[in-house]
N, C-alpha and C positions, 0 to 999 in steps of 0.2 A: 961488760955492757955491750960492747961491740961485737959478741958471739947472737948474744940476744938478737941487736940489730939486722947482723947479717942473716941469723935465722927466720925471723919473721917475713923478712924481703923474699928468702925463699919459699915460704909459706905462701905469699902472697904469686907470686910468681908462677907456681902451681897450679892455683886455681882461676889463675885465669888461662892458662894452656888448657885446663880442663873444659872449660867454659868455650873455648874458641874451638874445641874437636867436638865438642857435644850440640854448638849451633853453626856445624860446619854447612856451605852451602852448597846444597846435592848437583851431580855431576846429569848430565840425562842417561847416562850408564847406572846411577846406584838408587837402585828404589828400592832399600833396605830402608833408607833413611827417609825416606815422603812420603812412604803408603806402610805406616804400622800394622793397618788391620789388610795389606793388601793379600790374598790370598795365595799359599805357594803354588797350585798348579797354572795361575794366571802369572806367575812371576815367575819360574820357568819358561813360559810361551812369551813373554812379553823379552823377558832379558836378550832374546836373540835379537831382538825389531832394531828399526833405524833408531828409534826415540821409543826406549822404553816406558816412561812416565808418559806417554800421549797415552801410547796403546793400552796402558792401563786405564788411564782416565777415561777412554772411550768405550772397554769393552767391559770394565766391571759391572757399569750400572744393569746390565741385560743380562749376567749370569742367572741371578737367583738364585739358588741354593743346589742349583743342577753344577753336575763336575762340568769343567772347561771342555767344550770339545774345540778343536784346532779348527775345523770346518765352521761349526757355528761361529767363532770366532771371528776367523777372517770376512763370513758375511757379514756381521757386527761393522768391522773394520772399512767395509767398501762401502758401507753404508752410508759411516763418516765421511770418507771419501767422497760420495755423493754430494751429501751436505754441504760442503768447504767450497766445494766444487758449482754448486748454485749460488751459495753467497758469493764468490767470487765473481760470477759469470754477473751477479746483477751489481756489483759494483762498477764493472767493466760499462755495463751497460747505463749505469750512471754517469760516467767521468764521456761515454761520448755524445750524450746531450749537450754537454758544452760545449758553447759556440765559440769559446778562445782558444780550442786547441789550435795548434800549429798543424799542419799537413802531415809532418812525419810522425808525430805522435796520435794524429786519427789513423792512420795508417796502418801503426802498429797497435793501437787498438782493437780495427776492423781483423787481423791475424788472430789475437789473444781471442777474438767472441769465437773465432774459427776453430781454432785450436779447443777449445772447452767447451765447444759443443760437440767436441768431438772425444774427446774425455769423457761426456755423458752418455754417449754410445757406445763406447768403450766398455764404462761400467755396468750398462745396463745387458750389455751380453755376457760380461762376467758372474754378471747374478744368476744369468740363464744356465751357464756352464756349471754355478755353485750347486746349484737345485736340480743335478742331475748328477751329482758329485763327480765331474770331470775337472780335475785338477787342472791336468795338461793344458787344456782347453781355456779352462779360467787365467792361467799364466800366460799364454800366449796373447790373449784379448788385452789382459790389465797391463802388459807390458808396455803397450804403445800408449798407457796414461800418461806415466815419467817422460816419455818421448814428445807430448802434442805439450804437457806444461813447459817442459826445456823449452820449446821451440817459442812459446809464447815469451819466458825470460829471457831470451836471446833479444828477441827486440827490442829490447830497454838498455842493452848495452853500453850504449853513448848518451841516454838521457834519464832523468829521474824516474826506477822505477814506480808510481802512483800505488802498486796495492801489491808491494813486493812482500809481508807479512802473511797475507793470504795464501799468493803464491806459494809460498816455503810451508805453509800448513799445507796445502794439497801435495808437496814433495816430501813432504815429512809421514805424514797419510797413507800415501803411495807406497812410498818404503818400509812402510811397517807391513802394508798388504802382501809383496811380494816378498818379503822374509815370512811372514805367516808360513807362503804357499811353499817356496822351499824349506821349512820344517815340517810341512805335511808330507810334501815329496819323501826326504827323508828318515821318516815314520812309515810310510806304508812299505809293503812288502814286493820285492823286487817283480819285477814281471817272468810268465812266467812263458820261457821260451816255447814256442809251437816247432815241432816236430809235423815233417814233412811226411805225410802217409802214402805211401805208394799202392796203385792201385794192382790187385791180380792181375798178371796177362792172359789174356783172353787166347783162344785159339786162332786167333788169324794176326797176332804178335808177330809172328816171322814171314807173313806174307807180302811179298814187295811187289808194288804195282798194284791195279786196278783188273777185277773181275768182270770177262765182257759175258 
């Protein structure tokens, strides 16, 4: 009777180990387990990002039935960026219509509106750069996005951030865009060194000085 017992318990035992691996809860590394129908060449491109599950969720809906390109992607991506980046800015600009803020917190409010409006400059030359397919160009612009938001969460340091959620979407956003650009970088094909051409010497090569 007590084989029975202890058998069943391990039966039982079983499956629920089964049950606890099979509704395990996804890491933002593993979107094997969140996106079934997610597409392998979007899941390749997405696996390298900050937050792979954003970048999916953001960039499947606009594929279509066309294969992933890393370029169209990343515009997709800045897109969002964009987006995140105006809602945030009109929340910013909700919380300083209130007339109880304290001084130091309008203050570092008046930074955050500076700061992402400068993000949206940011981005909007980055689109110029995409649509000319200048990579380089696009990375150097969007790098100072991560820069102007750090600077804006810097000044919540000692007091409650109000719309710190948002924030970390446009740093989450950001980081997905500029891992985009460094796998397109490293996709494309190395450059291709120039070679200095030296001109014929001409017949007056060896003549030193000036002809009167």
């Amino acid at each position: 009777m007590d084989f029975f017992i202890i058998n069943k318990i391990l039966i039982i035992t079983s499956l629920a180990s089964l049950f606890l691996l099979t509704n395990a809860v996804p890491s933002s590394r593993n979107i094997h387990i969140v996106h079934h129908d997610l597409r392998s060449d979007l899941q390749d491109l997405c696996q390298k990002t900050t937050n792979p599950i954003l970048c999916a969720k953001t960039i499947q809906p606009f594929l279509g039935n066309s294969a992933v390109e890393p370029l169209k992607a990343l515009d997709v991506e800045v897109d969002a960026t964009f987006n995140q980046t105006k809602k945030t800015m009109d929340i910013i600009g909700d919380l300083l219509t209130k007339q109880d803020n304290p001084k130091s917190i309008k203050g570092s409010l008046d930074t955050c509106k500076q700061q992402y409006s400068s993000i949206l400059d940011s981005i909007k030359e980055t689109k110029d750069a995409i649509a000319n397919h200048d990579v380089i160009t696009a990375k150097f612009k969007f790098s100072a996005v991560i820069s102007f938001q750090q600077t804006c969460q810097d000044e919540f340091k000692k007091s409650n951030f109000p719309f710190a959620d948002d924030s970390d979407a446009v740093f989450q956003l950001g980081g997905n865009c500029l891992d985009i650009i460094a796998d397109i970088e490293k996709r494309s094909p190395p450059p291709t060194p120039t070679v200095a051409v030296q001109s014929a010497p001409s017949e007056f090569s060896d003549v030193i000085g000036t002809v009167s």
